[in-house]
VEXTI-412443 format. One record per residue (C-alpha): residue in one letter; residue number from 1; x negated, y, z. Coordinates in Angstrom, 3 decimals, decimal comma, padded with zeros to 6 digits. Example, Ala and Ser with C-alpha at 12.3 -4.5 7.8 and 13.67 -1.06 7.14 Angstrom:
REM VEXTI-412443
<a 1 <-012,300 -004,500 007,800>>,
<s 2 <-013,670 -001,060 007,140>>,
//
This chain:
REM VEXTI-412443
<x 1 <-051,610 021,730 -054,561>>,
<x 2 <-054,251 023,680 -056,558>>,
<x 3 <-055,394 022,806 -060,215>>,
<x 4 <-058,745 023,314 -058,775>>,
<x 5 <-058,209 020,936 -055,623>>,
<x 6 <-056,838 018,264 -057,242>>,
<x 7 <-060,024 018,059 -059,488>>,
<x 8 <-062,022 017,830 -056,887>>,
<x 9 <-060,427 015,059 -055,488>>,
<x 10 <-060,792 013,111 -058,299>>,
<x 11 <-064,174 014,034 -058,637>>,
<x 12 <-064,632 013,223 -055,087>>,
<x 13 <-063,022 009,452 -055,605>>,
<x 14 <-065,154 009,277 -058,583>>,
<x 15 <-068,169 009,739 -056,612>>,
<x 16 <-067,398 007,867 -053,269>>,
<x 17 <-067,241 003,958 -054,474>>,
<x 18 <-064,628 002,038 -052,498>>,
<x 19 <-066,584 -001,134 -052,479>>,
<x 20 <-069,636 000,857 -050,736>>,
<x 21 <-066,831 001,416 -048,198>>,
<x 22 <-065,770 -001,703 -047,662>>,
<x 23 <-068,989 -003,659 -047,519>>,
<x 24 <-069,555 -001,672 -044,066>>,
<x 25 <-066,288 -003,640 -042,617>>,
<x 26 <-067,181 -006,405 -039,982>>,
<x 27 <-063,876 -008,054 -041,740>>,
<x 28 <-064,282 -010,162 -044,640>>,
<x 29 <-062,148 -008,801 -047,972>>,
<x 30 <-061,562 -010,861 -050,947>>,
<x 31 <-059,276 -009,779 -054,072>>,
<x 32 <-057,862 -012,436 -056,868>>,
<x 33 <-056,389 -011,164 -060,338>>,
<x 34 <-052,613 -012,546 -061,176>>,
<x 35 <-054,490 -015,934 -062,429>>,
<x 36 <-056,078 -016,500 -059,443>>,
<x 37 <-059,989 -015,256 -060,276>>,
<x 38 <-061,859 -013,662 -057,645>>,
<x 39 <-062,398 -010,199 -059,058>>,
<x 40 <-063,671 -008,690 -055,720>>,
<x 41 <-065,253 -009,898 -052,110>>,
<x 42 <-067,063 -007,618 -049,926>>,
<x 43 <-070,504 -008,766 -048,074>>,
<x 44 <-068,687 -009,354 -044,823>>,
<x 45 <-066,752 -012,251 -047,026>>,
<x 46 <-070,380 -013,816 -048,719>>,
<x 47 <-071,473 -013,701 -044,804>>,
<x 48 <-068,575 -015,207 -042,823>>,
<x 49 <-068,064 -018,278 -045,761>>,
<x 50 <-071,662 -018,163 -046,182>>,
<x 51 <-071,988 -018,196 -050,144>>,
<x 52 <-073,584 -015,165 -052,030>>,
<x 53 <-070,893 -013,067 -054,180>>,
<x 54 <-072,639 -014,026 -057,537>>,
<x 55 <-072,242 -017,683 -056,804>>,
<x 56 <-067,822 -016,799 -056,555>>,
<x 57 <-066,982 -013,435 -058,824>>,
<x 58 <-065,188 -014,653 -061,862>>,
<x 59 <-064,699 -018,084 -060,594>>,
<x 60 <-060,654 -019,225 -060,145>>,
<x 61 <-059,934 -019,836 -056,270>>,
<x 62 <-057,827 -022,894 -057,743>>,
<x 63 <-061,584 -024,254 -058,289>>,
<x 64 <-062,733 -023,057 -055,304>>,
<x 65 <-060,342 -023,759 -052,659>>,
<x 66 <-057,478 -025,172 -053,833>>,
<x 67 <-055,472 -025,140 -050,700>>,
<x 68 <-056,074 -021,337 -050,334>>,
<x 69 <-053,290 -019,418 -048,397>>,
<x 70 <-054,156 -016,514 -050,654>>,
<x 71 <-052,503 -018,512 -053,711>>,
<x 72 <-049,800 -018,594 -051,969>>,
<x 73 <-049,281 -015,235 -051,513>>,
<x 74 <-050,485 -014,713 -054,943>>,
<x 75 <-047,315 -017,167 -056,431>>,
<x 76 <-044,189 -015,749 -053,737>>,
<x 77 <-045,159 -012,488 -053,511>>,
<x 78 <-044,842 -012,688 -049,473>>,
<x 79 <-047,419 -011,553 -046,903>>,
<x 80 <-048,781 -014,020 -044,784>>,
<x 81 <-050,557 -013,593 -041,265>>,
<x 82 <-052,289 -016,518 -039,553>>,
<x 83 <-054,486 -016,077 -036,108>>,
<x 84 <-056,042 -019,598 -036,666>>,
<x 85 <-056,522 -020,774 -039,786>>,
<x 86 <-058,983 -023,291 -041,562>>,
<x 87 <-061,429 -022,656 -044,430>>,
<x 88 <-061,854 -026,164 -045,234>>,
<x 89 <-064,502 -025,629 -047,955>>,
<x 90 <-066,800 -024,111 -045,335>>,
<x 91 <-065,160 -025,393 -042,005>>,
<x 92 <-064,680 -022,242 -040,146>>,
<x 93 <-061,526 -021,249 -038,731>>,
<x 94 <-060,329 -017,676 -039,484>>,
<x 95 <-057,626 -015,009 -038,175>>,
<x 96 <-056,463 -013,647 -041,759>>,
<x 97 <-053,694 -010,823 -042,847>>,
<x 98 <-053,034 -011,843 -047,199>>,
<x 99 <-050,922 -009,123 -048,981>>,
<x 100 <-049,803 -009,695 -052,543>>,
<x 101 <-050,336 -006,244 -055,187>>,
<x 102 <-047,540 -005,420 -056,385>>,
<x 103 <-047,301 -003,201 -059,554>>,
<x 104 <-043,782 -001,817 -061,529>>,
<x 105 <-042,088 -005,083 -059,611>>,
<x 106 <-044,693 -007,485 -060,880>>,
<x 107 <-047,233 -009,576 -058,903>>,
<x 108 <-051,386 -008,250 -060,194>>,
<x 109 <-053,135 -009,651 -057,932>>,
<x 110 <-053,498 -010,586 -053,991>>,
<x 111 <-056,270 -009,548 -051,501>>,
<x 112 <-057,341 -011,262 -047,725>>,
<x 113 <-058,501 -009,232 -044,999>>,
<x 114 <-059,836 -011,980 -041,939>>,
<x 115 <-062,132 -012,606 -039,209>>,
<x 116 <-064,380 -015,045 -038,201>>,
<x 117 <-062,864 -016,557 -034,902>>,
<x 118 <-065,007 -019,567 -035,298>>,
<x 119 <-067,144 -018,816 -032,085>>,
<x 120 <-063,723 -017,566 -030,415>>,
<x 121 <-062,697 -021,194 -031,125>>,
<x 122 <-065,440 -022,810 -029,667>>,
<x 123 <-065,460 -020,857 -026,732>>,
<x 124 <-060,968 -021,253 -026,856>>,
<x 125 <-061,909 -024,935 -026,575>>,
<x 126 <-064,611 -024,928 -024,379>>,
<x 127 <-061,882 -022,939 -022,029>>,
<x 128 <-059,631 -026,147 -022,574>>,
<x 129 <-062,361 -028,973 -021,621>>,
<x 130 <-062,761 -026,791 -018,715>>,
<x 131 <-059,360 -025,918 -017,645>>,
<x 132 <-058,761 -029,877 -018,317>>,
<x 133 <-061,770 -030,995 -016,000>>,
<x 134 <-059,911 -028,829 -013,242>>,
<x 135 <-057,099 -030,481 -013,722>>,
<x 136 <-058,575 -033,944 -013,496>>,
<x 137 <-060,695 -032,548 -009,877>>,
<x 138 <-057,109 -031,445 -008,476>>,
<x 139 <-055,473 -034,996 -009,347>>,
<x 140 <-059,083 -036,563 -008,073>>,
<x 141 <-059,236 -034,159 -004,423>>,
<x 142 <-057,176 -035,955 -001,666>>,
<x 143 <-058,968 -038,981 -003,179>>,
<x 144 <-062,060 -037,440 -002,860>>,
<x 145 <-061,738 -036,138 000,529>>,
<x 146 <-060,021 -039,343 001,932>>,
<x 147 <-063,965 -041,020 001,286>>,
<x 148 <-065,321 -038,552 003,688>>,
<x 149 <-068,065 -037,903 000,654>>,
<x 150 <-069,036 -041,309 000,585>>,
<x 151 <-069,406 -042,526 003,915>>,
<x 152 <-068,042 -045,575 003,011>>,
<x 153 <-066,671 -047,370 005,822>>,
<x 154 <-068,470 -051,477 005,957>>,
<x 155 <-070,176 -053,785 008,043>>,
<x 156 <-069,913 -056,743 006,122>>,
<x 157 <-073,559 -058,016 004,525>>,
<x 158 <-071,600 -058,959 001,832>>,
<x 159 <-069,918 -055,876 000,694>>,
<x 160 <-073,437 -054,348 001,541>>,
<x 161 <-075,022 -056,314 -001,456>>,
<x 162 <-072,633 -054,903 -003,448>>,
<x 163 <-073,360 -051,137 -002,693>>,
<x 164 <-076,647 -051,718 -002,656>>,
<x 165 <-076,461 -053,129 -006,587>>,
<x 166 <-074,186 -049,878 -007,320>>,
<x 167 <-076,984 -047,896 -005,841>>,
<x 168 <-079,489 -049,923 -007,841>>,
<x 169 <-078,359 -048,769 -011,365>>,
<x 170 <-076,942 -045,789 -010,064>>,
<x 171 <-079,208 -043,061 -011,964>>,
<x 172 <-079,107 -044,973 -015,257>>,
<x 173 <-076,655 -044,668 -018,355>>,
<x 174 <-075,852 -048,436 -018,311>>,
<x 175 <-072,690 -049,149 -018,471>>,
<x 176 <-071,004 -050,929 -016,024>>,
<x 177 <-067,632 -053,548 -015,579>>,
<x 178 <-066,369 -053,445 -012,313>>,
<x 179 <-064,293 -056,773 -011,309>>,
<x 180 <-061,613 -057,328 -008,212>>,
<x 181 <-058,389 -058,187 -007,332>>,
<x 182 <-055,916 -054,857 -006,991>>,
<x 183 <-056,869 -052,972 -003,662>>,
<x 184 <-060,372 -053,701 -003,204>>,
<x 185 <-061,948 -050,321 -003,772>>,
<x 186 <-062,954 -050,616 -007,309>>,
<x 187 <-062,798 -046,431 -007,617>>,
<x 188 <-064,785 -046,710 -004,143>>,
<x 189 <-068,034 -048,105 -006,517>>,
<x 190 <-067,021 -046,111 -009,457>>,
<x 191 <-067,480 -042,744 -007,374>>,
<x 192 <-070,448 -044,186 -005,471>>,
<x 193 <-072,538 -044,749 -008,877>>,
<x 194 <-071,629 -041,357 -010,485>>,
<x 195 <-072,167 -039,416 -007,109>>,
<x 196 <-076,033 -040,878 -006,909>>,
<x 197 <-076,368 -040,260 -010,883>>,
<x 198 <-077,883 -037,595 -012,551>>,
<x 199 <-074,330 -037,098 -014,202>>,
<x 200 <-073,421 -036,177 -010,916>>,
<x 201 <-073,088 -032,276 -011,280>>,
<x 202 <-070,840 -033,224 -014,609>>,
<x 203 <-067,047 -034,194 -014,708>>,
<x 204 <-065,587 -037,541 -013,071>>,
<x 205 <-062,648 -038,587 -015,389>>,
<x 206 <-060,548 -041,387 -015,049>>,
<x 207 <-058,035 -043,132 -017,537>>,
<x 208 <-055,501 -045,850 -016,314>>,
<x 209 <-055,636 -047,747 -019,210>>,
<x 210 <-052,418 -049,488 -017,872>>,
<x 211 <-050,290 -046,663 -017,627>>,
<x 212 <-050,900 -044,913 -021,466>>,
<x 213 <-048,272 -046,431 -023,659>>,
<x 214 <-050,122 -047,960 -026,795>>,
<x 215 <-048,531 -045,148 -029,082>>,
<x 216 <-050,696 -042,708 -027,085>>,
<x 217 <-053,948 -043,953 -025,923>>,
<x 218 <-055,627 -043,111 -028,833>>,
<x 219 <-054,768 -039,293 -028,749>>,
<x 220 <-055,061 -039,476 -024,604>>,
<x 221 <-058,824 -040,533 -025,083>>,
<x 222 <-059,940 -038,804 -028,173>>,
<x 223 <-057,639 -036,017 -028,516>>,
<x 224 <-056,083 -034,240 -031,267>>,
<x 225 <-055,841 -032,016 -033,882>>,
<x 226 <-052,673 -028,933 -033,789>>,
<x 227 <-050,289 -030,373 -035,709>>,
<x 228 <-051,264 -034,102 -035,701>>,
<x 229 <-047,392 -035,622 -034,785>>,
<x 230 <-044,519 -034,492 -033,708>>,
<x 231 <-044,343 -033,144 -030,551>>,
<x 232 <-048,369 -032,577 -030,226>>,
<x 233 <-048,972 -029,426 -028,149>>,
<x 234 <-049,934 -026,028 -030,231>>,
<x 235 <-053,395 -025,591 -030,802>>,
<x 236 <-054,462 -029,375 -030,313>>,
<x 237 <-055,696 -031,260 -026,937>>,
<x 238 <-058,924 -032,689 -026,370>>,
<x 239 <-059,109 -036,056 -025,022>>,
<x 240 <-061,041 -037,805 -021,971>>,
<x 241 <-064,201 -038,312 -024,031>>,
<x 242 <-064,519 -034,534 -024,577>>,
<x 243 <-063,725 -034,354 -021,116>>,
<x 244 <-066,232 -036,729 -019,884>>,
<x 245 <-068,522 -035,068 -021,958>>,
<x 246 <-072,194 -034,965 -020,116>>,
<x 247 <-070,330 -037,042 -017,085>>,
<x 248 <-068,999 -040,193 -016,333>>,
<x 249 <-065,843 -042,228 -018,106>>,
<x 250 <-063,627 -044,774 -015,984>>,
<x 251 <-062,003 -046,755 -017,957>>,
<x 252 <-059,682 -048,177 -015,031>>,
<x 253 <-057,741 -051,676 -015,782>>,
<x 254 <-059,882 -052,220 -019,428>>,
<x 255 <-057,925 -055,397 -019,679>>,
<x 256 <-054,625 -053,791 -020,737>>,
<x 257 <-056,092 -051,716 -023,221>>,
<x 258 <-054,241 -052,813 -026,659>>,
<x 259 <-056,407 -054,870 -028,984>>,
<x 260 <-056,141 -052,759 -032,114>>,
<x 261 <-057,352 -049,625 -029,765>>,
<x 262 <-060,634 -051,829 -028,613>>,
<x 263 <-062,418 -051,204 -032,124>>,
<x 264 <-061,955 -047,937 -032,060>>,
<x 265 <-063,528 -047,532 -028,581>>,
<x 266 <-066,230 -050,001 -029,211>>,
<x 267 <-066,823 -047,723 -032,453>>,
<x 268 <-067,295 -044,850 -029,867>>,
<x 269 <-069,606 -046,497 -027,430>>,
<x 270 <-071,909 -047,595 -030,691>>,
<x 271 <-072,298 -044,255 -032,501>>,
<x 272 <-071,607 -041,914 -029,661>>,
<x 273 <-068,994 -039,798 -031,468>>,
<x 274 <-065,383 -039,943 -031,506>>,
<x 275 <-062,590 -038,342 -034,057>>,
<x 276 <-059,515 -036,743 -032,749>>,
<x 277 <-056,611 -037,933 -034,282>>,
<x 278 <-055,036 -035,880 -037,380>>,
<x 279 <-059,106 -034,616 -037,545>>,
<x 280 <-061,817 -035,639 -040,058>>,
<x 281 <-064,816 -034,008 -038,394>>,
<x 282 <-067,205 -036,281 -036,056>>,
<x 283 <-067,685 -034,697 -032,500>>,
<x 284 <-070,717 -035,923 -030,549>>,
<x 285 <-069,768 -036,962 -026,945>>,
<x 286 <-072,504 -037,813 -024,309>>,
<x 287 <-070,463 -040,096 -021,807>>,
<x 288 <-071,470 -043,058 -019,484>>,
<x 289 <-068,944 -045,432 -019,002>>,
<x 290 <-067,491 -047,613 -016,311>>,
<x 291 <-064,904 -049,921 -016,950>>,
<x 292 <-062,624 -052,094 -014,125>>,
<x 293 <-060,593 -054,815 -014,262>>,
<x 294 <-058,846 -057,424 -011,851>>,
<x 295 <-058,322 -059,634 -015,151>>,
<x 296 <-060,130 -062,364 -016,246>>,
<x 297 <-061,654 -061,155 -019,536>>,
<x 298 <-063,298 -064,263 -020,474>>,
<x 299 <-060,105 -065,997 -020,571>>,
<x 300 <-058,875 -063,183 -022,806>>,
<x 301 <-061,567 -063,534 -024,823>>,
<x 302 <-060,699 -067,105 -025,619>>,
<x 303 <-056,753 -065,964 -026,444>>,
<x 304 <-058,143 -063,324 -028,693>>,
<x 305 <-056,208 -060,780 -026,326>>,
<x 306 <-059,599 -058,910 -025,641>>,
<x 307 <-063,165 -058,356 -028,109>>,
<x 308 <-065,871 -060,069 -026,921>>,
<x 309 <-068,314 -057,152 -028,657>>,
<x 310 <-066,703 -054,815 -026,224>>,
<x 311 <-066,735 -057,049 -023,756>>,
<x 312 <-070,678 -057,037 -023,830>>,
<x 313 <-071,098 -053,682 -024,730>>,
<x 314 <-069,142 -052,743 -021,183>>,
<x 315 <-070,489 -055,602 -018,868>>,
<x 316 <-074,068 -054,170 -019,255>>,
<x 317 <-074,566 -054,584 -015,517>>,
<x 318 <-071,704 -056,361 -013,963>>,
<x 319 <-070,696 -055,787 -010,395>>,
<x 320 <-067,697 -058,068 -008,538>>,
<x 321 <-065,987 -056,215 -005,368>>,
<x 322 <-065,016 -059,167 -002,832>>,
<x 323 <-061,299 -058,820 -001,421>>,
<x 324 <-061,008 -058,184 002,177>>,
<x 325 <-060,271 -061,689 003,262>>,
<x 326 <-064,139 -062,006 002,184>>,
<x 327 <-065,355 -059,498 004,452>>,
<x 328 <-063,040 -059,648 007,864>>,
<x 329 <-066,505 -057,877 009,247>>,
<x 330 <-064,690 -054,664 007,821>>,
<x 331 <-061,320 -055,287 008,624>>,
<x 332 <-061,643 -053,481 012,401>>,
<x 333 <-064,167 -050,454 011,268>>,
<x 334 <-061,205 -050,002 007,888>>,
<x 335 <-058,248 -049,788 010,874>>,
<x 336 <-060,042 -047,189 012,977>>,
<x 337 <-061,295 -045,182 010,135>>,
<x 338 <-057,640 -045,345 008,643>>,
<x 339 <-055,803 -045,025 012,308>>,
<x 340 <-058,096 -041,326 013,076>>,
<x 341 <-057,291 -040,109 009,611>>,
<x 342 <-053,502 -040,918 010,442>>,
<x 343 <-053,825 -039,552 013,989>>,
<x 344 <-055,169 -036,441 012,520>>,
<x 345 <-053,124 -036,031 009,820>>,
<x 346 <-050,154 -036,552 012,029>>,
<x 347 <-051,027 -035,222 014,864>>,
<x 348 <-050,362 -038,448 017,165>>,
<x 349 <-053,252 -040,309 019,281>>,
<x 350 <-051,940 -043,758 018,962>>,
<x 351 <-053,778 -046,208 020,389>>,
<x 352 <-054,277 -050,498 019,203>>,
<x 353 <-054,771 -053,140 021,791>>,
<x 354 <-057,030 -056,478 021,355>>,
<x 355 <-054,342 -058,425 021,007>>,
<x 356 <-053,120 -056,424 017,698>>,
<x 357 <-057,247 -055,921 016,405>>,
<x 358 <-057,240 -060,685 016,516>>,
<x 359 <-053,818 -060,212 014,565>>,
<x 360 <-054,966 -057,950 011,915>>,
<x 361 <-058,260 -059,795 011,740>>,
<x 362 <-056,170 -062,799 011,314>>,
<x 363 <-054,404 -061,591 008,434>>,
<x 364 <-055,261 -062,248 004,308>>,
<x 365 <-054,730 -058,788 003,105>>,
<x 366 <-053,745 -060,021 -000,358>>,
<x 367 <-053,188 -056,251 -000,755>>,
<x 368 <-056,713 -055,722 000,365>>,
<x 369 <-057,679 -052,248 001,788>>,
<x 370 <-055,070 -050,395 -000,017>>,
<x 371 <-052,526 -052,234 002,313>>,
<x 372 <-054,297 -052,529 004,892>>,
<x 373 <-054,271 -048,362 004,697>>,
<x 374 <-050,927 -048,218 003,804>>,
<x 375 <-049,860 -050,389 006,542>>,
<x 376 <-051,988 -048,187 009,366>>,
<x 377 <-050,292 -045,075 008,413>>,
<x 378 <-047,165 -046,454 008,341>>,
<x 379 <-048,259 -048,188 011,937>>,
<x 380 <-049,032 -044,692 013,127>>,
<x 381 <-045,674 -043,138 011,851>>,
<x 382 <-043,779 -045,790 013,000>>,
<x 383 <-045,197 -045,713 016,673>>,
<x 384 <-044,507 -043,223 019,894>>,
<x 385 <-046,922 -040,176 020,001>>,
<x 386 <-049,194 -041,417 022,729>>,
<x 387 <-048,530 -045,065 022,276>>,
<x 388 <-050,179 -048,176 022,077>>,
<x 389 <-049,773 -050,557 019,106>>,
<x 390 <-049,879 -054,419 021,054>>,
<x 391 <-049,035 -056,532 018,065>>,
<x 392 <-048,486 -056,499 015,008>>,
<x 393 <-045,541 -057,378 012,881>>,
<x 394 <-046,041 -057,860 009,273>>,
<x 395 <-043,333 -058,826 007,196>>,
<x 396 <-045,631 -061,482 005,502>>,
<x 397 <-042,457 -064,086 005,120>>,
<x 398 <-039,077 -062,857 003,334>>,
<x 399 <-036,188 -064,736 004,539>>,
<x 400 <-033,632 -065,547 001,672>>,
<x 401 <-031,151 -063,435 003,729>>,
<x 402 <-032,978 -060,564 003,682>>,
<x 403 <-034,055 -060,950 000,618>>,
<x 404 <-029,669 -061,350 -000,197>>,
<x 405 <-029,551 -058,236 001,534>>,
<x 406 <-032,245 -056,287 -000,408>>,
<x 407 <-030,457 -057,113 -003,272>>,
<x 408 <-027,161 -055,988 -002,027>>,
<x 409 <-028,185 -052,677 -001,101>>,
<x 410 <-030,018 -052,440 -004,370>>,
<x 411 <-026,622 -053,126 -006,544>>,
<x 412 <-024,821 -050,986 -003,770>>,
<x 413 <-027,164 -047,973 -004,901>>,
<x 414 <-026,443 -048,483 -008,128>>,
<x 415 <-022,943 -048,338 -007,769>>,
<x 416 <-023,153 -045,204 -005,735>>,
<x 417 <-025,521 -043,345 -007,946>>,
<x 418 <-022,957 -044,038 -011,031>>,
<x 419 <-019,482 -043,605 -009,779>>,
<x 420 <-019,989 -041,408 -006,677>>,
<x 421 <-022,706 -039,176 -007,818>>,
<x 422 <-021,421 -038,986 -011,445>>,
<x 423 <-024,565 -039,356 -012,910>>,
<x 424 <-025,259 -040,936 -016,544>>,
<x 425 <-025,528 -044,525 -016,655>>,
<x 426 <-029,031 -044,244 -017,954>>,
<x 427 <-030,192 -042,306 -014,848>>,
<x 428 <-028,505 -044,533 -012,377>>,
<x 429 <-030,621 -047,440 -014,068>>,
<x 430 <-033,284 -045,701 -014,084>>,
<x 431 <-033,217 -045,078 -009,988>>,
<x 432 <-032,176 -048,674 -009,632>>,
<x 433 <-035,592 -049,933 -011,447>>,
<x 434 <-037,317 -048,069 -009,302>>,
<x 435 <-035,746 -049,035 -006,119>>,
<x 436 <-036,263 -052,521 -007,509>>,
<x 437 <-040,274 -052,114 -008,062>>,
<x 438 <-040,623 -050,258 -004,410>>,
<x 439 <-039,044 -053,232 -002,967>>,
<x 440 <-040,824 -055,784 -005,252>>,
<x 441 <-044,046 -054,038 -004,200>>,
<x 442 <-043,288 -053,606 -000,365>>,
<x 443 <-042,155 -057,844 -000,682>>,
<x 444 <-045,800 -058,519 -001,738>>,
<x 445 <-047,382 -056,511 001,238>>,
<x 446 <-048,866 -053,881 -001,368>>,
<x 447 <-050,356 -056,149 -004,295>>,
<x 448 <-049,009 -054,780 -007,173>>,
<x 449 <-050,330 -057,815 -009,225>>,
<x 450 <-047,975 -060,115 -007,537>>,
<x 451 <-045,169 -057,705 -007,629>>,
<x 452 <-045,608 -057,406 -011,415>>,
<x 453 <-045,451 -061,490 -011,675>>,
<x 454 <-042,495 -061,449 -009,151>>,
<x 455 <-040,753 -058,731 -011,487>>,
<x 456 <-041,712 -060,823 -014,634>>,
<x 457 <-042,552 -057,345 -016,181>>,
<x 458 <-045,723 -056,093 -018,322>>,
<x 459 <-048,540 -054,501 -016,404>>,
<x 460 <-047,904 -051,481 -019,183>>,
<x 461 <-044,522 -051,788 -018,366>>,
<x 462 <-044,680 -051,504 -014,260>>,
<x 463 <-047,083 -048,530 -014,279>>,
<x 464 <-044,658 -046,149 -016,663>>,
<x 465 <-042,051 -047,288 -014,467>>,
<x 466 <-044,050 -045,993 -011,551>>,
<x 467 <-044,752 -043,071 -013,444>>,
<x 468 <-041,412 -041,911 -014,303>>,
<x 469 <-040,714 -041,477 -010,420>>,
//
C-alpha cells in the first residue's frame, strides 16, 4: 500500500467517529475497562435498560449490576452467548453475545452486544398459555361433546332447582362450592355456570386437586420459573391460574388440597395475583373460581384438616347436587340418553324391556350417573346386536367365593407378570395395584369413594395410582 493511501485512511478513521456508528445499531453495546467501569454504551443500550448514558459512564458495573454476565467475561476471559437472559436491575430479558478484549495476552476490557427480546417473551409466553389452553380443550372434548352442549338430560323438580340456582348466579364472578357424593355430575354444574357466563368465550380449566402430589401443586397451579428445581422444563411453565386467566378455575375435590397449600391459594383469591415458584415478580390473574367437593368440609374445619377463611371465601354461593337415588325421575330419561349414545357409538340398536326400566329404577346407584353410564355401555356391549335387554343383573352382592376367586386371579397375575414375563419386580407390583383398584372399583358398582375406604388407601394415593395406568 501507498504512503499516500495509508494517510488517508487514517485521516479517514480520524474523521468518521465509531461511536456515531454505533449509536445507529438497533442492538444495545456496552464496553467496561479491566476494573469493571463502564467506559462506553451506545443509545440503543440507554433505550433498551431505559437509563440515560450520563446517569452510567464512569460508574463500576459491580455497583450497578452486580450479577452482570459481562463481569464474568471480564474475570475468565471466555465469551459468553445467552438467547434469554435477565437484566434484573431493569427486569427485561435480553438475547446477548459478551466478548472479553484481549490485548498482548492480557484481559482490557469486555464489551455486550444484545437485544431486547422482552416483547418476544411476552408474546413466547402468551404462545404457551395458549398452546396450554389447547391442551386443556383436547383433554376437556369427548367430555364436552358427551353433554350434547348442555342439554342436560332431567326430569326430576328437584335436580331442576338446582340448575335453575346454577343459572341464577351464572353471569356473576361469585365464587361457587359445589357439594355431592362421587358421580353426581358435579362438572355437569361447573360447565353449565361458565357456559351461561360472560367468561364463557375464555378458557375452562380444571385441576383434580386429588390427583397433584403435594410436592407439585404449587408449581401445577401457579407455575414456574426456568430453572426453579430439578427437573422443571426449559424455559419455565405457567400454571392453571395463568391459564384460567379471563375464564373460569375448577378446583375439583378442594377437600384434598394439602393444608399448607390452602394459604397460598386463599392469598390468591384475596389479592388477585399469584407468584410462580422460583419467581419474585407478582402476575395479575383475572379468574373466577369454582370449587367441588364430596367431603364434608365443616367437619374438616373442626380437625383443622381444612381453613375455614378459604372455606368462606369459596362457598360464596353454595350449590348441593342430589345423588340419583334422590331423583329416580331421571333414572329412565339418563338410560335412554346413555343407551342411543352407546347404540351409536357402537353401532348396535339394542333394545330394554319394562321389566329391566322397574329394575334399574329400583336400584340405589351409589355410583350415581357415572355408573349408571358405565353400566349402559357396558349393557350395550355386552348384549346381541338387535337384542333386547329383559333384566338386569347387577352384581350389587359379592359372594366371599368370588370375592376368593378375585383374589386368586389377582396373585395368579402377579405371579405371571414376574416369573413368566420376566419383568422387574417393581413393574409386576405395579400392574398388580392396579388390577387390585379396577377390581376394588368394579366391587363398589363405580363409587370410587367406597373403593378408596375398601382399599384403606389415601384419596391422593388412589388417583396417582389411577394415573400411572
Amino acid at each position: 500500500m501507498r504512503t499516500a493511501d495509508l494517510l488517508y485512511l487514517i485521516e479517514a478513521s480520524q474523521r468518521l467517529h465509531l461511536s456515531d456508528i454505533l449509536d445507529k445499531l438497533d442492538d444495545g453495546v456496552i464496553a467496561v475497562d479491566a476494573e469493571g467501569r463502564i467506559c462506553f454504551e451506545n443509545e440503543a443500550y440507554s433505550r433498551i435498560v431505559g437509563v440515560s448514558e450520563r446517569k452510567t459512564i464512569g460508574r463500576n458495573l459491580h455497583v450497578v449490576e452486580p450479577d452482570a454476565i459481562l463481569l464474568k467475561v471480564l474475570e475468565t476471559g471466555e465469551p459468553i452467548y445467552r438467547n434469554r437472559q435477565l437484566i434484573h436491575s431493569v427486569g427485561k430479558f435480553v438475547a446477548m453475545r459478551i466478548y472479553p478484549i484481549v490485548k498482548n495476552g492480557k484481559i482490557k476490557g469486555a464489551y455486550s452486544i444484545f437485544q431486547d427480546v422482552s416483547e418476544f417473551d411476552k408474546l413466547n409466553q402468551e404462545f404457551h398459555r395458549m398452546a396450554g389452553i389447547a391442551r386443556e380443550y383436547g383433554n376437556q372434548l369427548n367430555e364436552k361433546q358427551s353433554l350434547s352442549h348442555l342439554k342436560i338430560v332431567r326430569r326430576s323438580p328437584v335436580y331442576d332447582k338446582v340448575l335453575d340456582k346454577a343459572l341464577t348466579i351464572a353471569n356473576t364472578d361469585a365464587s361457587v362450592l359445589i357439594r355431592g357424593e362421587s358421580g353426581v355430575g358435579k362438572e355437569v354444574i361447573t360447565r353449565l355456570i361458565h357456559e351461561n357466563s360472560h367468561r364463557s368465550g375464555k378458557p375452562l380449566i380444571t385441576v383434580n386437586c386429588a390427583a397433584i402430589p403435594d410436592s407439585l401443586i404449587e408449581s401445577e397451579l401457579f407455575g414456574y420459573e426456568d430453572g426453579a428445581f430439578t427437573g422443571s422444563r426449559k424455559g419455565g411453565k405457567l400454571g392453571k391460574f395463568e391459564l384460567a386467566h379471563e375464564g373460569t378455575l375448577f378446583l375439583d375435590e378442594i377437600g384434598d388440597m394439602p393444608y399448607a397449600m390452602q394459604a397460598k391459594l386463599l392469598r390468591a383469591l384475596q389479592e388477585g395475583e399469584i407468584e410462580r415458584v422460583g419467581g419474585s415478580k407478582s402476575i395479575s390473574v383475572d379468574v373466577r373460581i369454582i370449587a367441588a367437593t364430596n367431603q364434608n368440609l365443616e367437619e374438616m374445619i373442626k380437625a383443622k384438616q381444612f381453613r375455614q377463611d378459604l372455606y368462606f371465601r369459596l362457598n360464596v354461593v353454595g350449590i348441593t347436587v342430589p345423588p340419583l337415588r334422590e331423583r329416580k325421575e331421571d333414572i329412565i330419561p339418563l338410560i335412554n340418553h346413555f343407551l342411543q349414545k352407546n347404540n351409536e357409538k357402537y353401532k348396535k340398536h339394542i333394545s330394554i324391556s319394562p321389566e329391566a326400566y322397574h329394575q334399574f329404577e329400583a336400584y340405589e346407584w351409589p355410583g350415581n350417573v357415572r355408573q349408571l353410564q358405565n353400566y349402559v355401555e357396558s349393557m350395550v356391549i355386552m348384549t346381541d346386536e338387535d337384542g333386547t335387554v329383559r333384566s338386569v343383573p347387577l352384581a350389587l352382592y359379592k359372594s366371599e367365593s368370588s370375592q376368593d376367586v378375585c383374589e386368586e386371579s389377582l396373585i395368579d397375575d402377579l405371579q405371571n407378570s414376574f416369573l413368566l414375563e420376566e419383568v422387574s419386580f417393581a413393574e409386576a407390583v405395579r400392574r398388580y395395584e392396579q388390577r387390585l383398584i379396577r377390581a376394588a372399583v368394579e366391587s363398589c358398582d363405580g363409587n370410587r369413594d367406597l373403593a378408596i375406604k375398601k382399599l384403606g388407601i389415601s384419596r391422593r394415593t388412589f388417583y396417582r395410582k389411577l394415573q400411572d395406568e
